[in-house]
N, C-alpha and C positions, 0 to 999 in steps of 0.2 A: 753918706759916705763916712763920717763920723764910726756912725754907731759897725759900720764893718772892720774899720781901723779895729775899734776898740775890742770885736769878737775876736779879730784874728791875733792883738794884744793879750788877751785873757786867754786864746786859744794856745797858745805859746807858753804862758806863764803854769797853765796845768799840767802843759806837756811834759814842760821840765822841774816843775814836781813829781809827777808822774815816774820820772826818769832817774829822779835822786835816789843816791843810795841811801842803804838804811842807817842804824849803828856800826861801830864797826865790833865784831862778832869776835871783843876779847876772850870772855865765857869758852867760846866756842873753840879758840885757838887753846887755851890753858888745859883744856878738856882734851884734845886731840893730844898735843905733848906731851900729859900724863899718860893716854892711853899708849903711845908708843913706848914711852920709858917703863911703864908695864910691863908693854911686850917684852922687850931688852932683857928686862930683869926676870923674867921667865925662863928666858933663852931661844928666844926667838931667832939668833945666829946660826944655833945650832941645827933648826928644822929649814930645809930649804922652801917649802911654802910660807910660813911664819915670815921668813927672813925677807922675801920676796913684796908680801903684804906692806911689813912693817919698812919697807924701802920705799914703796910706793906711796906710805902715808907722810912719810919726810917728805919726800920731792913734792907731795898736794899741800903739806904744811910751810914749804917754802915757797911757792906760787900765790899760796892764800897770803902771808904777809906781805910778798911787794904786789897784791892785788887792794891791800887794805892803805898801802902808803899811797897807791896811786888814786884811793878813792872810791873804790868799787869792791865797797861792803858786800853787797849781795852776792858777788859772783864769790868773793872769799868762803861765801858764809856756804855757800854751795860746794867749794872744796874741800872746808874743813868738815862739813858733812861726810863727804866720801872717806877722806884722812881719819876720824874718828870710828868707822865703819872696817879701815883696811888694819887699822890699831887693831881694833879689837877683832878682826879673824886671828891677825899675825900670833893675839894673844891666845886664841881659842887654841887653835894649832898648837902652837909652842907648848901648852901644859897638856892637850889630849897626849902628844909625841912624849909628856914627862911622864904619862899615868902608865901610858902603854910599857914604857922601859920599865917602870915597878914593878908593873903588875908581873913583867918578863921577869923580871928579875925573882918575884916570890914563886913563881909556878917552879922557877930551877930550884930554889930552898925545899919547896913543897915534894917536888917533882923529879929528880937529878935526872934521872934517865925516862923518856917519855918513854911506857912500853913495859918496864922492868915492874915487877911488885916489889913494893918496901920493903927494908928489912926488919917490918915489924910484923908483916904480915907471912915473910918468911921464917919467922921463928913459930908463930903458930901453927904452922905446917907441917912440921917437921916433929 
């Protein structure tokens, strides 16, 4: 009888190590609110996917800290995986949306009228 106590005592004791959380996942939090303030500073306001992302990784990065004060490393460490994932779309986004406005913006310098021949090509004509 003993020795079943003492399975089911040891049986217990692994379960709730088993069950502990890990570290709690500062690394991982620092890392995710870089990546957002990244995005910001890109201009991730400005592109309504970006902005969308980078909303979505605040509300995972504030879940993750009161899931780390209540204890529950791992489940944080799994938010701030996604938050560091939705950072860095929001980021992608935000600077494809800058390159594209340039690139607009030099084809007009290059380009004024799509259609028209330059007028340097017009003097050789003539």
């Amino acid at each position: 009888m003993k020795i079943a106590n003492m399975g089911v005592v040891a049986g217990i004791g692994l379960l709730a190590v088993a069950c502990a959380s890990g570290p709690e996942p500062t690394e991982r939090l620092s890392s995710a609110q870089a990546s957002i303030r990244a995005a910001k500073e890109v201009g991730a306001a400005n592109v309504p996917q970006a902005q969308l992302h980078a909303q979505l990784a605040e509300e995972q990065v504030t879940q993750a800290t009161k899931l780390i004060e209540d204890g529950e490393n791992e489940r944080a460490e799994f938010l701030l995986r996604r938050a560091s994932a939705d950072a860095e779309l929001a980021l992608a986004l935000a600077r494809e949306a800058t390159q594209a406005k340039q690139t607009q913006a030099a084809e007009a310098i290059v380009n004024p009228q799509a259609g028209a021949p330059s007028p340097s090509l017009q003097a050789t004509n003539q």
